[in-house]
N, CA, C and O atoms as a printed pandas DataFrame, in Angstrom:
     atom_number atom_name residue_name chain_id  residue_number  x_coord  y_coord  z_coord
0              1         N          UNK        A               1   -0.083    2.995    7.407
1              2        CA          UNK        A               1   -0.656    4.054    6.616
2              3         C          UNK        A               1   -0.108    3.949    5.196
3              4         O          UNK        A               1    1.045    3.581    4.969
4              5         N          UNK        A               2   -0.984    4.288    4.254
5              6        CA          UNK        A               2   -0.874    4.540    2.880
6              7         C          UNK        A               2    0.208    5.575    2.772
7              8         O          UNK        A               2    0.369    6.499    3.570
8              9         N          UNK        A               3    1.271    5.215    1.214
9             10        CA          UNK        A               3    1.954    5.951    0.864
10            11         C          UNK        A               3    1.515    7.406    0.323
11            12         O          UNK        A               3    0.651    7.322   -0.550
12            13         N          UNK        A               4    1.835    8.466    0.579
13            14        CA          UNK        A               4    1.381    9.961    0.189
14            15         C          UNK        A               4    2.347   10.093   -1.158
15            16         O          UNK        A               4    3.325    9.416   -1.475
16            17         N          UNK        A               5    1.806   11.051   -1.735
17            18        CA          UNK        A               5    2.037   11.524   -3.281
18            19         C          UNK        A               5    3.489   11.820   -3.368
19            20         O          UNK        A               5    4.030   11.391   -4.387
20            21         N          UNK        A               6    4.425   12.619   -2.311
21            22        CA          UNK        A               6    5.952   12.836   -1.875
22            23         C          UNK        A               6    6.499   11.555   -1.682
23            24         O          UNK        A               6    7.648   11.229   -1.979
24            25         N          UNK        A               7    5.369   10.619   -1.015
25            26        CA          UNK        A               7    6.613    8.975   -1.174
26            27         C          UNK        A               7    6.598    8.590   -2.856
27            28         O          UNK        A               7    7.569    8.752   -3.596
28            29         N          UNK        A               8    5.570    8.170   -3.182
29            30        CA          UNK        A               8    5.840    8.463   -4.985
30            31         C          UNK        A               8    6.839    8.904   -5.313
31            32         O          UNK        A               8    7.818    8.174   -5.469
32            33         N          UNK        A               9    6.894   10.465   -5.549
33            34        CA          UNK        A               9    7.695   11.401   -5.947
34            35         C          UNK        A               9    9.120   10.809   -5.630
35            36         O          UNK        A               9   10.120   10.802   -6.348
36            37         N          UNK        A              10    8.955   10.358   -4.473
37            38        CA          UNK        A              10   10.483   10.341   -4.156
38            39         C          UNK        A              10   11.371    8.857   -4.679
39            40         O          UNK        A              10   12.562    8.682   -4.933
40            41         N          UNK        A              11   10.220    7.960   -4.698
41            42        CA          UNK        A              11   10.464    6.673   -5.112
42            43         C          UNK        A              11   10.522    6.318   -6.624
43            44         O          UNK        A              11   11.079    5.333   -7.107
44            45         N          UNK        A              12    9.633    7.606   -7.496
45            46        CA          UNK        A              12   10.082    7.848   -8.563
46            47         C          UNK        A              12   11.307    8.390   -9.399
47            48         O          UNK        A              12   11.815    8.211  -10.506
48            49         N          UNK        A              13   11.502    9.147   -8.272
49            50        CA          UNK        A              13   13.144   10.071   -8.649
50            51         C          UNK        A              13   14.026    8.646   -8.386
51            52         O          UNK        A              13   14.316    7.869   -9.296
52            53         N          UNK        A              14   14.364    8.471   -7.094
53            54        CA          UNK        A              14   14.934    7.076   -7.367
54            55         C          UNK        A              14   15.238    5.751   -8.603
55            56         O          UNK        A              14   16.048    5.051   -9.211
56            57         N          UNK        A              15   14.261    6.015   -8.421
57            58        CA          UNK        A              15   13.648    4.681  -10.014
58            59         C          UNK        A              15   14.557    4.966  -11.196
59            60         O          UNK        A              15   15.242    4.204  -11.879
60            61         N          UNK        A              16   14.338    6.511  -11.253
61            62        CA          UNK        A              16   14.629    7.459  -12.692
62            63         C          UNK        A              16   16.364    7.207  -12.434
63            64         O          UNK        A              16   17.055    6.478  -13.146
64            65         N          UNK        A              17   16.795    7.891  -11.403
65            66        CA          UNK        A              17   18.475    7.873  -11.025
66            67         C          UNK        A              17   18.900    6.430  -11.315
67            68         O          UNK        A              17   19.792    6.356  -12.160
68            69         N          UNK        A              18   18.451    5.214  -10.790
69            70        CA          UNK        A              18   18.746    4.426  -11.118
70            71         C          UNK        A              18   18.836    3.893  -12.795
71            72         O          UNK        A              18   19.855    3.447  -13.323
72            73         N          UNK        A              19   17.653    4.047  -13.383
73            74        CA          UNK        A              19   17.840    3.603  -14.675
74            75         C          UNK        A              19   18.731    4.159  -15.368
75            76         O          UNK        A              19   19.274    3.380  -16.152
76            77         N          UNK        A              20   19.264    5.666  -15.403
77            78        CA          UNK        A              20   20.479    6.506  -15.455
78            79         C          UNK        A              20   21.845    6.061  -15.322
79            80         O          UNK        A              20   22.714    6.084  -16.194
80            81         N          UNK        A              21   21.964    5.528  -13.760
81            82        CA          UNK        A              21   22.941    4.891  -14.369
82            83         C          UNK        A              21   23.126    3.168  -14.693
83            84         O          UNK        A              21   24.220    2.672  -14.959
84            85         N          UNK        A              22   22.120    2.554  -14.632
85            86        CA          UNK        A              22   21.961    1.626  -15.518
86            87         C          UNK        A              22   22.497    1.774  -16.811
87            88         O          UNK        A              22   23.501    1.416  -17.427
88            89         N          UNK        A              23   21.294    2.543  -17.038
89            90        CA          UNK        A              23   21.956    2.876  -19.016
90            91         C          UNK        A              23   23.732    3.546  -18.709
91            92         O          UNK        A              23   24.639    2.990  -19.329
92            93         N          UNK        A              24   24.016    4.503  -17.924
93            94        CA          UNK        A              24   25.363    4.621  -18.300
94            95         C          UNK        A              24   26.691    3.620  -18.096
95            96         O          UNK        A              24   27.858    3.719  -18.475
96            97         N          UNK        A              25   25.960    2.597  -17.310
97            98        CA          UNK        A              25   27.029    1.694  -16.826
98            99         C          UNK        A              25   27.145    0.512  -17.723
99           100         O          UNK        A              25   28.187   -0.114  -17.920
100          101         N          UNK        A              26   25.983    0.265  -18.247
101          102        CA          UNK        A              26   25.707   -0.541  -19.887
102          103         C          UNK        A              26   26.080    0.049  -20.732
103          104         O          UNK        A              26   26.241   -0.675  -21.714
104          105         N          UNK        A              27   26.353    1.157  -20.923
105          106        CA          UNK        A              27   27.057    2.265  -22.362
106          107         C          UNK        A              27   28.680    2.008  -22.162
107          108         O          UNK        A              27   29.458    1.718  -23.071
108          109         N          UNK        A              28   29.013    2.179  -20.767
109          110        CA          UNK        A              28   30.751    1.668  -20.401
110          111         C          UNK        A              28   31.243    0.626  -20.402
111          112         O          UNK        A              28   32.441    0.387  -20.256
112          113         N          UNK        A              29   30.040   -0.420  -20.630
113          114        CA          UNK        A              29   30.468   -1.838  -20.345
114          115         C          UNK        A              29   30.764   -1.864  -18.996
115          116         O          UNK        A              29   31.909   -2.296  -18.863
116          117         N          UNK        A              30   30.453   -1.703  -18.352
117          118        CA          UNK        A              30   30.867   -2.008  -16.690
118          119         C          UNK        A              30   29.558   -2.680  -15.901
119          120         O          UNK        A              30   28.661   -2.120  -15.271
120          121         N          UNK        A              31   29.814   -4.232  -16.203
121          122        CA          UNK        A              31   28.955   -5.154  -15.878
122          123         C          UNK        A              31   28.606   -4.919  -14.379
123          124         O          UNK        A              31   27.391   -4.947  -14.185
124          125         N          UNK        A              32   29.253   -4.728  -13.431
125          126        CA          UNK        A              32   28.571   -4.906  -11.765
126          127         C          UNK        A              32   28.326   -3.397  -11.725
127          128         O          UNK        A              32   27.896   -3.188  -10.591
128          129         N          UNK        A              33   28.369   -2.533  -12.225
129          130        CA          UNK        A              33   27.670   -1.531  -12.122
130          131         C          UNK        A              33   26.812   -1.532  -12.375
131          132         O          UNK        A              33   26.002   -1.137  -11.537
132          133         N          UNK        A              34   26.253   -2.019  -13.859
133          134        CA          UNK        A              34   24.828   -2.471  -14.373
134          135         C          UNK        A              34   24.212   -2.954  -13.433
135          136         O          UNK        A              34   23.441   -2.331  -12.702
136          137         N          UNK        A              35   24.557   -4.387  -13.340
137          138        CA          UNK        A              35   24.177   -5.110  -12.262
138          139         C          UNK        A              35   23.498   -4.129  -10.467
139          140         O          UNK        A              35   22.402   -4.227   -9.916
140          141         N          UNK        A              36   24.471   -3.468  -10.156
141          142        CA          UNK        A              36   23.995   -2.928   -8.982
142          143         C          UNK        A              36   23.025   -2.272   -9.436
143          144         O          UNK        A              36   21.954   -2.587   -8.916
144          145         N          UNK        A              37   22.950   -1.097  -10.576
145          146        CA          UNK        A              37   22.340    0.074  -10.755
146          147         C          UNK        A              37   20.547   -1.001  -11.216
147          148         O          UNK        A              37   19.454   -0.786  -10.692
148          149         N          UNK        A              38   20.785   -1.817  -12.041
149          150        CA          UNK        A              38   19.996   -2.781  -12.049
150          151         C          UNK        A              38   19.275   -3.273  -11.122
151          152         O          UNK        A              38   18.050   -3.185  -11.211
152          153         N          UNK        A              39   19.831   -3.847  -10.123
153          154        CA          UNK        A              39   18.861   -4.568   -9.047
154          155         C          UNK        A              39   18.512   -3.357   -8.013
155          156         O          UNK        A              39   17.842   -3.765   -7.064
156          157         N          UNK        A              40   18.811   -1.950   -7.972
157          158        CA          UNK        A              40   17.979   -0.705   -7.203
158          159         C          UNK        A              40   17.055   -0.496   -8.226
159          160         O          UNK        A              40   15.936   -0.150   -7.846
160          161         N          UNK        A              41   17.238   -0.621   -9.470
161          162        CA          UNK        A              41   15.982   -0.338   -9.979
162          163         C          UNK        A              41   14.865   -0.719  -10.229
163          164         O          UNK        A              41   13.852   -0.060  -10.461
164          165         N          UNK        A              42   15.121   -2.479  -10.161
165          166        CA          UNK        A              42   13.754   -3.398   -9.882
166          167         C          UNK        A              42   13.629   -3.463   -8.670
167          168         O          UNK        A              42   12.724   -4.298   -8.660
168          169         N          UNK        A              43   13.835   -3.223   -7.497
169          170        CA          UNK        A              43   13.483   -2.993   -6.212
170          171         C          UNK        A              43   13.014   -1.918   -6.206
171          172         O          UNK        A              43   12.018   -1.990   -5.487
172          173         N          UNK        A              44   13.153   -0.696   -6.671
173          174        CA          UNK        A              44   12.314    0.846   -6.667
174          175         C          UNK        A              44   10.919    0.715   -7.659
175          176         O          UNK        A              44    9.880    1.348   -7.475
176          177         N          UNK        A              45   11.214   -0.440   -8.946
177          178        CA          UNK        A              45   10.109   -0.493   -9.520
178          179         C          UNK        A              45    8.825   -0.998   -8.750
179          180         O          UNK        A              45    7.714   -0.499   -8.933
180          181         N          UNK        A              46    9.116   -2.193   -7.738
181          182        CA          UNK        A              46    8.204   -3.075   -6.793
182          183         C          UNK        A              46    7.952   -2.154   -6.026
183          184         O          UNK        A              46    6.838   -1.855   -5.596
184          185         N          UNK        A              47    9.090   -1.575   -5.773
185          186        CA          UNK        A              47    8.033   -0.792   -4.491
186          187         C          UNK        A              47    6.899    0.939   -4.762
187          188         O          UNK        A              47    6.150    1.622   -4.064
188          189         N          UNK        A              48    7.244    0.951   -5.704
189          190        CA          UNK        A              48    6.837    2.193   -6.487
190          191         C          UNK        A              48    5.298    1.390   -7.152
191          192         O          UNK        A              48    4.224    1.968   -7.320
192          193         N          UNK        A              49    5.567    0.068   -7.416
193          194        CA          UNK        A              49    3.827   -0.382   -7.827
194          195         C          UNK        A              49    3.249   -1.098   -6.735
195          196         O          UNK        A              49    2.156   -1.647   -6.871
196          197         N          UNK        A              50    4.060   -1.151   -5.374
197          198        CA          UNK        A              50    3.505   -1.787   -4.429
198          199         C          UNK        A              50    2.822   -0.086   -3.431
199          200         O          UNK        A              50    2.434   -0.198   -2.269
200          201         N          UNK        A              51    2.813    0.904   -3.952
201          202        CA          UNK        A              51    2.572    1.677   -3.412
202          203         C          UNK        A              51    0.799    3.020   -4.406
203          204         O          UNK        A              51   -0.011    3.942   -4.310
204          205         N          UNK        A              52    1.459    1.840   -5.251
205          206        CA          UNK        A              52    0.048    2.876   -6.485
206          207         C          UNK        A              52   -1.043    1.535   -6.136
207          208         O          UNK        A              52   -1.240    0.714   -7.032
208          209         N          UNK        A              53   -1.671    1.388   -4.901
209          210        CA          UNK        A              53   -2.473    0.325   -4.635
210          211         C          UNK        A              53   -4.123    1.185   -4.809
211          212         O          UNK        A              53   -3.932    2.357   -4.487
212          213         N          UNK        A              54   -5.408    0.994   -5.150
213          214        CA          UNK        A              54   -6.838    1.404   -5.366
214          215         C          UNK        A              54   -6.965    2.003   -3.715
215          216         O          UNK        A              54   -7.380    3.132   -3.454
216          217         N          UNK        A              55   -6.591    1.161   -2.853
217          218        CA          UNK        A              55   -6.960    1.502   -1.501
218          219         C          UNK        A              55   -6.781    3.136   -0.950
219          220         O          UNK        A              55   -5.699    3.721   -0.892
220          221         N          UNK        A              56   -7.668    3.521   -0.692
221          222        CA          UNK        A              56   -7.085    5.112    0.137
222          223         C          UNK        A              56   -6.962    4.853    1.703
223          224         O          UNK        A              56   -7.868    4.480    2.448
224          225         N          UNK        A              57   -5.762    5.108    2.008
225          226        CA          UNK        A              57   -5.230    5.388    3.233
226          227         C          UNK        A              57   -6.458    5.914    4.198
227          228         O          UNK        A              57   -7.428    6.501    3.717
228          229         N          UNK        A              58   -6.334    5.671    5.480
229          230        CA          UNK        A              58   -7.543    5.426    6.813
230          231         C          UNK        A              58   -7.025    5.729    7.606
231          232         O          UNK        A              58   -6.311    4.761    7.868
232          233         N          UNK        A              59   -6.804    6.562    8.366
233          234        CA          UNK        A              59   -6.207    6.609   10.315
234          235         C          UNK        A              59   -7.567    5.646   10.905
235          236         O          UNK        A              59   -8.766    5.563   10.639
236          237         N          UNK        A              60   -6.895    5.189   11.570
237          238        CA          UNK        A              60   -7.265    4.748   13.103
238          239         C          UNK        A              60   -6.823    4.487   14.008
239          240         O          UNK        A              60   -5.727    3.963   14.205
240          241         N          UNK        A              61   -7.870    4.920   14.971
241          242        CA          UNK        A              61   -7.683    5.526   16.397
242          243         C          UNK        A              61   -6.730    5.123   17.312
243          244         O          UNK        A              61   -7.402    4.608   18.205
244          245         N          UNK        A              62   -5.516    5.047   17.637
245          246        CA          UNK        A              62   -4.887    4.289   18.176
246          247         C          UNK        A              62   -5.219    3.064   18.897
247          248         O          UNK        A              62   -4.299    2.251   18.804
248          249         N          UNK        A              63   -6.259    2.625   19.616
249          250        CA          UNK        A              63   -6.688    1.623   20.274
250          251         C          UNK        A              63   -7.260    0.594   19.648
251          252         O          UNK        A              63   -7.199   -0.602   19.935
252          253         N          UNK        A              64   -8.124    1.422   18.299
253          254        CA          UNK        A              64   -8.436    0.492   17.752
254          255         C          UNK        A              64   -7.710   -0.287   16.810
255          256         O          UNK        A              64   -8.060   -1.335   16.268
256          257         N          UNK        A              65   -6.204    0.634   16.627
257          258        CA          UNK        A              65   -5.432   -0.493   15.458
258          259         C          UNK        A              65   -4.619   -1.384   16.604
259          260         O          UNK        A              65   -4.073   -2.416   16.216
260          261         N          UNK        A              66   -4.536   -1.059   17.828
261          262        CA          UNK        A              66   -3.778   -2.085   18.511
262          263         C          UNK        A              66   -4.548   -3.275   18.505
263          264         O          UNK        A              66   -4.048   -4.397   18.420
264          265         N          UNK        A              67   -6.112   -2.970   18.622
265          266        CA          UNK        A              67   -6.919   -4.305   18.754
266          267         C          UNK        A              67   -7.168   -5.136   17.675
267          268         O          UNK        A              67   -7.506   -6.320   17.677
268          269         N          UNK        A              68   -6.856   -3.986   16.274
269          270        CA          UNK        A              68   -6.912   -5.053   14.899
270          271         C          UNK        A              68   -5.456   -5.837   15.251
271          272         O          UNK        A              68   -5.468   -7.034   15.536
272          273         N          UNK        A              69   -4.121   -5.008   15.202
273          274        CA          UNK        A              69   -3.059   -5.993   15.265
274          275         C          UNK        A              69   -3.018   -6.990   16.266
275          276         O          UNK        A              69   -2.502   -8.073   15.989
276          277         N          UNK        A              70   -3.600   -6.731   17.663
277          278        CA          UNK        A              70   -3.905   -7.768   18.753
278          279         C          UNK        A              70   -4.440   -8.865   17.986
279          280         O          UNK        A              70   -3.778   -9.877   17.757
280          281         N          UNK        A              71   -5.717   -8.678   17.552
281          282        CA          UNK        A              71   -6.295   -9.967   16.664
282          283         C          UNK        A              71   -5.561  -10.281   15.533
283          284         O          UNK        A              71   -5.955  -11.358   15.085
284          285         N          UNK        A              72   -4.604   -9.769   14.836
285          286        CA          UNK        A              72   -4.292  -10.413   13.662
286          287         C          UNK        A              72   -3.357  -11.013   14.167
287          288         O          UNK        A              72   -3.209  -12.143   13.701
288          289         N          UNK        A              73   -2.525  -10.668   15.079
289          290        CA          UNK        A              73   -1.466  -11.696   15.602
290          291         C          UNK        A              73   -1.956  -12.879   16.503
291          292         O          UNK        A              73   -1.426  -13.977   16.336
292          293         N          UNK        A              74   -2.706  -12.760   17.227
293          294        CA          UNK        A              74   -3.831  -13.967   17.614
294          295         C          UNK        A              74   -4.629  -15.050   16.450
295          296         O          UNK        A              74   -4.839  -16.240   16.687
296          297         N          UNK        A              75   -4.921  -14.505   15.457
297          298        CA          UNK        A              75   -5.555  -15.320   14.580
298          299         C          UNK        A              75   -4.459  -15.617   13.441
299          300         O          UNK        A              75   -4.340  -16.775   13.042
300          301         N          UNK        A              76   -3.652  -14.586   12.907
301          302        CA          UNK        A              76   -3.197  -14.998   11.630
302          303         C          UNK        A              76   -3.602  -14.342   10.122
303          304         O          UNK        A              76   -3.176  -14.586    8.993
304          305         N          UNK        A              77   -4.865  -13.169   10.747
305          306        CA          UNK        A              77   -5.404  -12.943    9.387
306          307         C          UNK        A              77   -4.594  -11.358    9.427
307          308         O          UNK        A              77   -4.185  -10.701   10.384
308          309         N          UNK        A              78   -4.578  -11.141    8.229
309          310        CA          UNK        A              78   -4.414   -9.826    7.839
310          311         C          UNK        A              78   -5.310   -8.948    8.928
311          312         O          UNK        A              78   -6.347   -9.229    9.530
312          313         N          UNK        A              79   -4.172   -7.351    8.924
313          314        CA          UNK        A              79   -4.850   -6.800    9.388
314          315         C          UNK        A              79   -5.651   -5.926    8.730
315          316         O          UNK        A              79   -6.325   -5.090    9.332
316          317         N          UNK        A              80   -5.637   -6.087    7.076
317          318        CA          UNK        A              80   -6.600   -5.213    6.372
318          319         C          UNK        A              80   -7.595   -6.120    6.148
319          320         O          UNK        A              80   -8.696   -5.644    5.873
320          321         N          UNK        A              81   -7.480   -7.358    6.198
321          322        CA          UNK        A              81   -8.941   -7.629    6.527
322          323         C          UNK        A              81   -9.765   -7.784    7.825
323          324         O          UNK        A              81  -10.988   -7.865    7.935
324          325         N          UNK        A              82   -8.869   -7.806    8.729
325          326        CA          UNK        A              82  -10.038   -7.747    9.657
326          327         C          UNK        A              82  -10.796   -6.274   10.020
327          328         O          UNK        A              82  -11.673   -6.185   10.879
328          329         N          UNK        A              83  -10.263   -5.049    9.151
329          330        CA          UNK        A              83  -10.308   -4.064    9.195
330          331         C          UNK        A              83  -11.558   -3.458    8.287
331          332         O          UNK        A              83  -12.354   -2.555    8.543
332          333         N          UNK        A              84  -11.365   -4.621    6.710
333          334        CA          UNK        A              84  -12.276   -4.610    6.231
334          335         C          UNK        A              84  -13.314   -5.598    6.650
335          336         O          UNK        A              84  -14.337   -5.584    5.965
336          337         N          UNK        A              85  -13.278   -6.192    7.334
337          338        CA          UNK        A              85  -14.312   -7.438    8.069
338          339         C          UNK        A              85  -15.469   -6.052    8.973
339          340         O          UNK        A              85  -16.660   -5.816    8.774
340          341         N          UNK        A              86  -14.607   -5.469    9.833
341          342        CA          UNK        A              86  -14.999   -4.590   11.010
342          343         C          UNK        A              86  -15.995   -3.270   10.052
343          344         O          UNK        A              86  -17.052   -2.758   10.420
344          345         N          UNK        A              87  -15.435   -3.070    9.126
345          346        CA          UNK        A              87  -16.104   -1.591    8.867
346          347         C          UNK        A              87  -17.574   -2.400    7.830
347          348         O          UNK        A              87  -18.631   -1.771    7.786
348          349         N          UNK        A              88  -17.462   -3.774    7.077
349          350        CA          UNK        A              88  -18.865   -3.994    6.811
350          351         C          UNK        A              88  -19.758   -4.396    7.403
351          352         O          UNK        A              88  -20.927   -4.275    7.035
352          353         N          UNK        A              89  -19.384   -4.955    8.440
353          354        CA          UNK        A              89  -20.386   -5.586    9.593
354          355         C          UNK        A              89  -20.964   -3.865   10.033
355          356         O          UNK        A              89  -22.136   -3.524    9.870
356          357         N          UNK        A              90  -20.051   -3.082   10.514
357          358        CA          UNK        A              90  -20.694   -1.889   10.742
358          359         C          UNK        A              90  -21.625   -0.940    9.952
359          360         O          UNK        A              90  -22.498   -0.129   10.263
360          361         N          UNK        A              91  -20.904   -1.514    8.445
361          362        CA          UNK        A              91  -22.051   -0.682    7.437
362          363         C          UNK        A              91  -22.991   -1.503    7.667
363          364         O          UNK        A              91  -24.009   -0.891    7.990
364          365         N          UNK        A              92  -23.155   -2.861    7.648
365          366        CA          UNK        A              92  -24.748   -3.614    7.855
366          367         C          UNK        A              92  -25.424   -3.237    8.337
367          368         O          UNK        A              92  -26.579   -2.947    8.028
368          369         N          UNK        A              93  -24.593   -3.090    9.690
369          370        CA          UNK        A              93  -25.694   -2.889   11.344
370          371         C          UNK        A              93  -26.738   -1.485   10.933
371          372         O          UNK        A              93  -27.908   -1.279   11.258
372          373         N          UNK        A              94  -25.839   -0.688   10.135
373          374        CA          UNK        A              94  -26.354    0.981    9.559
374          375         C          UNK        A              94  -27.612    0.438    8.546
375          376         O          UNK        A              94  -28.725    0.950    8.668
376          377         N          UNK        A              95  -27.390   -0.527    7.634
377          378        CA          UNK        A              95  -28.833   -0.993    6.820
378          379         C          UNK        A              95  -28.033   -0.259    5.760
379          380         O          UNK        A              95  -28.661    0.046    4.747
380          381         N          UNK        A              96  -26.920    0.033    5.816
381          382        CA          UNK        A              96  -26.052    0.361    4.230
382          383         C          UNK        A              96  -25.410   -0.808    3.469
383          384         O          UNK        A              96  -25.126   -0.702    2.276
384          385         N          UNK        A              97  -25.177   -1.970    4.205
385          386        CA          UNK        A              97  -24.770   -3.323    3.310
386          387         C          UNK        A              97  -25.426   -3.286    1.838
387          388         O          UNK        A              97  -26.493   -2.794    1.470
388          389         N          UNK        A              98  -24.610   -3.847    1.252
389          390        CA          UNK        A              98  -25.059   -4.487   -0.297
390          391         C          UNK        A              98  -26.038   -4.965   -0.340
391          392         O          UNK        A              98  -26.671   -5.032   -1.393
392          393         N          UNK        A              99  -26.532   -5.518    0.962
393          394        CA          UNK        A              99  -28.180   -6.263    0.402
394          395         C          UNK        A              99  -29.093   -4.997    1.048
395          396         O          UNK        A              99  -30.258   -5.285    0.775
396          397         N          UNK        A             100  -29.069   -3.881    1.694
397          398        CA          UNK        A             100  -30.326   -3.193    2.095
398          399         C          UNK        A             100  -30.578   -2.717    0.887
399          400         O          UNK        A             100  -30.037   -2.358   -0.159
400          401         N          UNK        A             101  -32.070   -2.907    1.658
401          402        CA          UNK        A             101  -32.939   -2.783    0.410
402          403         C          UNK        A             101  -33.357   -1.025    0.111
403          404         O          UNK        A             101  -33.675   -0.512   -0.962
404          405         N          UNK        A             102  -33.223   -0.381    1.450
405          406        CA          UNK        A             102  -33.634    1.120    0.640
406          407         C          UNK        A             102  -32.089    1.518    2.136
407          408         O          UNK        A             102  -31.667    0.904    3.116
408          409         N          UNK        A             103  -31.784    2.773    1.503
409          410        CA          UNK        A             103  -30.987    3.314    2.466
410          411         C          UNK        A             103  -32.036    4.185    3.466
411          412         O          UNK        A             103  -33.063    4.823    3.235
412          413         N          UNK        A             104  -31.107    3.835    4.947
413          414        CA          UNK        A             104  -31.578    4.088    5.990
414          415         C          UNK        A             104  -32.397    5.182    6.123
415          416         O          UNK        A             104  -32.201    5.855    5.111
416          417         N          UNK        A             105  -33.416    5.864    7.001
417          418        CA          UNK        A             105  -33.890    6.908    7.130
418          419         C          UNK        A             105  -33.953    7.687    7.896
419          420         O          UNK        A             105  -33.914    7.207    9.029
420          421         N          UNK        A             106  -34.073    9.163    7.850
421          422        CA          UNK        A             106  -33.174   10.565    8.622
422          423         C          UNK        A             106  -34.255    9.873    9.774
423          424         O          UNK        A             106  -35.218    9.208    9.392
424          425         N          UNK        A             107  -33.966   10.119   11.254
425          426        CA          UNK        A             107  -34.616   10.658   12.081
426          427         C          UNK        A             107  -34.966   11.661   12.433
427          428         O          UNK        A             107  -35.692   11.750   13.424
């Protein structure tokens, strides 16, 4: 599951504490402090832009994510793509794919 707005928040406060004492441990001259306060803060930066991704977060159904991870560990592929593989074949079958030509009609 996708990160929620509180993992942000929280991975931002982090980020912030760290650069804090970055800068104060570079103001003391106290090189492995830098250094530590430094390498939490490019690790909070990655994961703080590994988390602002376009994608919006999806539940699925328990059975069916066992059967995406079943197949991705069987094949090798991601399980967001076979996830995105699964939901366009399903928009097709609907006549909502990129190539239909008029959208489907009410019964």
């Amino acid at each position: 599951m996708g990160a929620t707005r509180t993992d942000r928040v929280l991975i931002l406060a982090v980020v912030l504490v760290a650069l804090a004492g970055f800068l104060d441990a570079w103001v003391i001259e106290e090189p492995e402090i830098a250094l530590l306060f430094g390498a939490v803060l490019i690790l909070g930066l990655a994961l703080l832009a590994r988390t602002l991704s376009k994608r919006r977060p999806l539940r699925v159904r328990a059975d069916l994510a066992g059967w995406m991870q079943q197949r991705s560990d069987l094949t090798g592929e991601p399980v967001e793509q076979i996830a995105d593989r699964a939901l366009a074949t399903y928009r097709l079958q609907l006549g909502e794919g990129p190539d239909a030509a008029e959208p489907p009609t009410k019964l």
